[in-house]
N, C-alpha and C positions, 0 to 999 in steps of 0.2 A: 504494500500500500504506500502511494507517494505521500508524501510528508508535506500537510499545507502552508503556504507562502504566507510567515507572520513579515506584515509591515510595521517596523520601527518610525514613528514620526517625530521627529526632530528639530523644534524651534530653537534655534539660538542668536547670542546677542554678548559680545563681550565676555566669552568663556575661554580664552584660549589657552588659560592656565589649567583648565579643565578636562577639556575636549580630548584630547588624546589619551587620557586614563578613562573616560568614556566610552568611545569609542574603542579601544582595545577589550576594557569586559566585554563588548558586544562582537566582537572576531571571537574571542577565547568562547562562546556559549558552547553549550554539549549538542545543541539543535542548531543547526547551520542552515536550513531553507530559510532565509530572513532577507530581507531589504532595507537600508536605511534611506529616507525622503530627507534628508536634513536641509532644513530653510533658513538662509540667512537673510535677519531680521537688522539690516543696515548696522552691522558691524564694524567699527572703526580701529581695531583691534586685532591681533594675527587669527581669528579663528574660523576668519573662511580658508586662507592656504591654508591656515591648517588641517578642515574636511576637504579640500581638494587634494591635497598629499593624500590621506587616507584611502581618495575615491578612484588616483588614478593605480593606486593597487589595489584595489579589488571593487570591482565593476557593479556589485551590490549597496555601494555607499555612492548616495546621486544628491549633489549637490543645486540649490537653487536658491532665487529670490522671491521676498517678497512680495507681492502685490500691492501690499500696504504697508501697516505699522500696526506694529504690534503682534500677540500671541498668536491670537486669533484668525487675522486673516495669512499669517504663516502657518499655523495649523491646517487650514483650508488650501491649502497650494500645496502641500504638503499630503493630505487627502487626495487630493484631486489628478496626484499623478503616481497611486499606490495603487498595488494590484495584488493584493493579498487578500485569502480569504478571513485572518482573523487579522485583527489593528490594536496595536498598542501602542502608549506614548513613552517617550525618553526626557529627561531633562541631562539639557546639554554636559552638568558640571558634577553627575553622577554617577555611580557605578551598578552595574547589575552584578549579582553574584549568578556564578557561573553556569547553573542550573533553572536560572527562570524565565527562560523561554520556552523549555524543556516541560520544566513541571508545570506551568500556564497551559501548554497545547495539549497535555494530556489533560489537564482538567477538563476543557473544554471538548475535547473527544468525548469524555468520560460523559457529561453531563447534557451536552448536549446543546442545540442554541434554546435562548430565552435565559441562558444565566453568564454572568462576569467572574471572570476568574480574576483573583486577588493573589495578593500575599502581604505577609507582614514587613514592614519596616525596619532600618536602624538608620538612626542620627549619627554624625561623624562631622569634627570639625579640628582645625589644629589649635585650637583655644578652648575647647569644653562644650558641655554642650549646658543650656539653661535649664533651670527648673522645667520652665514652661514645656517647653519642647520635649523635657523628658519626661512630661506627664500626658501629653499629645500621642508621644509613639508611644506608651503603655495602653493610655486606651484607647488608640485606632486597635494597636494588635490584639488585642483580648476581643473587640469585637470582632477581628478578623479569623481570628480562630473560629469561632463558632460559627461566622459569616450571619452575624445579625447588625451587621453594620446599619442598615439601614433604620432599626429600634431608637439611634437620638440622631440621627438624618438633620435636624433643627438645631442639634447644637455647633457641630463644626462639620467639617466637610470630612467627611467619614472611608471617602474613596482617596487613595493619595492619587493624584494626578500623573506620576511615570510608574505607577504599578499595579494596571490594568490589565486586560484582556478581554476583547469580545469582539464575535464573531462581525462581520461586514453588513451582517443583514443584520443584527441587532441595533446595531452603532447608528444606521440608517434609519431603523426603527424612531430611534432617540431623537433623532435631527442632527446627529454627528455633530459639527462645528458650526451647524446655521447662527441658531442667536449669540447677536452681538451684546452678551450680557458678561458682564466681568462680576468676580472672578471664576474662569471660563470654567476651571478644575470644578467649582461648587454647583455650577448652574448644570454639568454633565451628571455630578452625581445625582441629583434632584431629574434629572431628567429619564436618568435608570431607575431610580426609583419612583416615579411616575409610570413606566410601560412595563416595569414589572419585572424587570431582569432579576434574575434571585444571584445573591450572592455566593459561592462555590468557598465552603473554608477553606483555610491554608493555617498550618503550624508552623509554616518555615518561614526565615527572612530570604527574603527574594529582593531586596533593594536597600543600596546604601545611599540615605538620603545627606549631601553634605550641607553644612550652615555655614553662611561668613555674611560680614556685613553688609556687602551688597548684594546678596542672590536680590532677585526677581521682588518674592514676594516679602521682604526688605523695606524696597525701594520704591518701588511701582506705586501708585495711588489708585490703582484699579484693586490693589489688597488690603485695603485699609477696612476700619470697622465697621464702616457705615456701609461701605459696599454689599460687608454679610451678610450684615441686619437686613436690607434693602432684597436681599434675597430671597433670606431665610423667611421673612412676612411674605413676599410674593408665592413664593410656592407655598405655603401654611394656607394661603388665601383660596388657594388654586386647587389644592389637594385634599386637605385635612377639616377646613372650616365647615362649618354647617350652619347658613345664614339662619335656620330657624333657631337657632340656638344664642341666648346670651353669651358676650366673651368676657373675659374677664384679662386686664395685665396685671401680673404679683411682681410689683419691685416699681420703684421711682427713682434709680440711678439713671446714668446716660442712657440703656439699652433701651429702659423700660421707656425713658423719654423718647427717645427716637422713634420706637414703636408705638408709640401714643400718636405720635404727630405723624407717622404715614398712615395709622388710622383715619386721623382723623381728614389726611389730604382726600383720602377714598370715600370719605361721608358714612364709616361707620361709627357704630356708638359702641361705647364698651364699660366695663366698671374698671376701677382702678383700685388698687388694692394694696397696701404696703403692712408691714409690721414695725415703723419708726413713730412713736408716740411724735417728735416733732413734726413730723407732715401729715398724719392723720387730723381729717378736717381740715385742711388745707385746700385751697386750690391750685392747680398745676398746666396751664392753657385751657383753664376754664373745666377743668374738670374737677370733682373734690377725688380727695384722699379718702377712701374707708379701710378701717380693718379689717385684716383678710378672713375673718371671722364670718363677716359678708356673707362669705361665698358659699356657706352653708344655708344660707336663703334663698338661693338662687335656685331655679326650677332648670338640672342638666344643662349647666354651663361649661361654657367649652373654656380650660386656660392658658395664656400664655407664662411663660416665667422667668424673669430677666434677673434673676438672682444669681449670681455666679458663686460666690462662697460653699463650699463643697458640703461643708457645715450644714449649712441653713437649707440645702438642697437635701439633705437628707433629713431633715428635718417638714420638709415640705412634701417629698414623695411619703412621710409617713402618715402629717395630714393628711392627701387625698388617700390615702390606703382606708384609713379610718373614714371618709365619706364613700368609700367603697368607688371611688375614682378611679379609671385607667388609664397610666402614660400612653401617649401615641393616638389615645381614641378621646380623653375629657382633658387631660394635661398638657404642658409641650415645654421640652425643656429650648430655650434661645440661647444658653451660654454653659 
């Protein structure tokens, strides 16, 4: 049986201290039917000869430009001149370990189309790597193991964006790279998770994600917070909301204000809820503050919950446990 043709897609931009330990775990893979698209995204920096060296030995790395600027419409150029049956992405300044293309296209043999093959993560940098970040790859992987990634979908982007897998007709399924929505990684997973692609476990790390000051999501202002939020409510709106139903926002920090005020740009109403004696009864763009005590009054309200304190999150999934609430169908965590 031939071995089907995974397409590596490749945006880059100023990697070319990178690019070549890249590019090398992808020759070293144990699965060699591959292609690399790699788009160069107006580079001012050695890392286009440097995928032209690459590409004039070995005929499988095909080098191009943009169309435009930015990710996105390099991702789509990039798309658009791949000819593989399964598509996956790469970030330029990373490594793959040696085996995940390998164990990727058995999954997908395995399982079949209608589901994404995953694997877990690790972070790697020459300075350490942050709290943050190392509490990020913990719980992407834990959900990646069990492949219920998709259970807090609304807190962060749950899919990592170079350690993917899915078939050409699923990817199409999705809209592949159509919407011009940033950031493009969160708005694809919300769009698999939309058409129903079922998650495929993985116990292994299949990807070494590197950190330095300038990567991408860094720098770029298409990755900033608001960007999220701005997502994370559009698909909640799209997907999960149920207009018969009261909503409710728990928390009056930045998120929960932001999420107030794209409510209320769309003309919904909602109740507002915090546990801070100083803002309760208060008003906040016209809205009061109630104790979230409230929300036991309420006749099957749907919530959102802008609390990020890990504390107080567990303290609030055991709230609604005791109003006999369910995460994903009456709750929803946003951080």
């Amino acid at each position: 049986m031939q071995q089907p043709l995974v397409s590596i897609l490749i945006p880059f931009k100023n990697t070319g201290d990178f690019l070549s330990e890249c590019l090398r775990s992808i020759l070293n893979q144990e699965y060699q039917n591959w292609e690399v698209l790699a788009v160069n995204d107006s580079s001012d920096d050695s890392s286009k000869s440097i995928v032209e060296e690459f590409s004039e030995k070995d005929s499988r790395i095909r080098v191009f430009e943009n169309n435009g600027s930015g990710i996105i419409p390099a991702l789509r150029k990039a798309y658009s001149e791949c000819k593989g049956e399964f598509i996956t992405r790469m970030d330029s300044d990373d490594i793959m370990t040696s085996d995940k293309l390998n164990v990727m296209v058995e999954s997908l043999l395995k399982y079949g189309k209608g589901h994404l093959a995953i694997g877990k993560v690790k972070y790697f940098s020459d300075r350490g790597i942050s709290d943050g970040y190392d509490r990020y790859e913990k719980w992407l992987n834990r959900l990646t193991e069990k492949g219920t990634n998709y259970s807090e979908v609304h807190k962060e982007c749950v899919i990592p964006s170079p350690c993917w897998m899915a078939y050409r007709e699923d990817l199409d399924l999705c809209g592949a790279f159509e919407p011009n929505r940033y950031p493009e990684d969160y708005d694809l997973t919300f769009r698999f998770y939309e058409n129903g692609l079922k998650c495929i476990p993985c116990n292994q790390v299949l990807h070494h994600w590197r950190d330095y000051d300038n990567r991408t999501s860094r720098t770029n202002e298409h990755y900033a917070q608001n960007y999220f939020l701005d997502i994370k409510l559009h698909y909640f709106l799209k997907l999960d909301y149920d207009s018969s139903r009261p909503l409710a926002i728990w928390g009056a920090g930045n998120k929960g204000k932001t999420i107030a005020k794209g409510l209320q740009e769309r003309g919904l109403d909602f109740y507002w809820l915090c546990d801070n004696p100083k803002k309760i009864g208060k008003k906040i763009y016209g809205k009061e503050m109630l104790h979230f005590s409230q929300l036991s009054e309420l006749k099957n309200p749907q919530s959102v919950i802008t609390v990020a304190n890990e504390e107080a999150q567990a303290m609030i999934r055991e709230y609604f446990s005791k109003l006999q609430q369910k995460h994903m169908e009456d709750y929803f965590f946003f951080c």
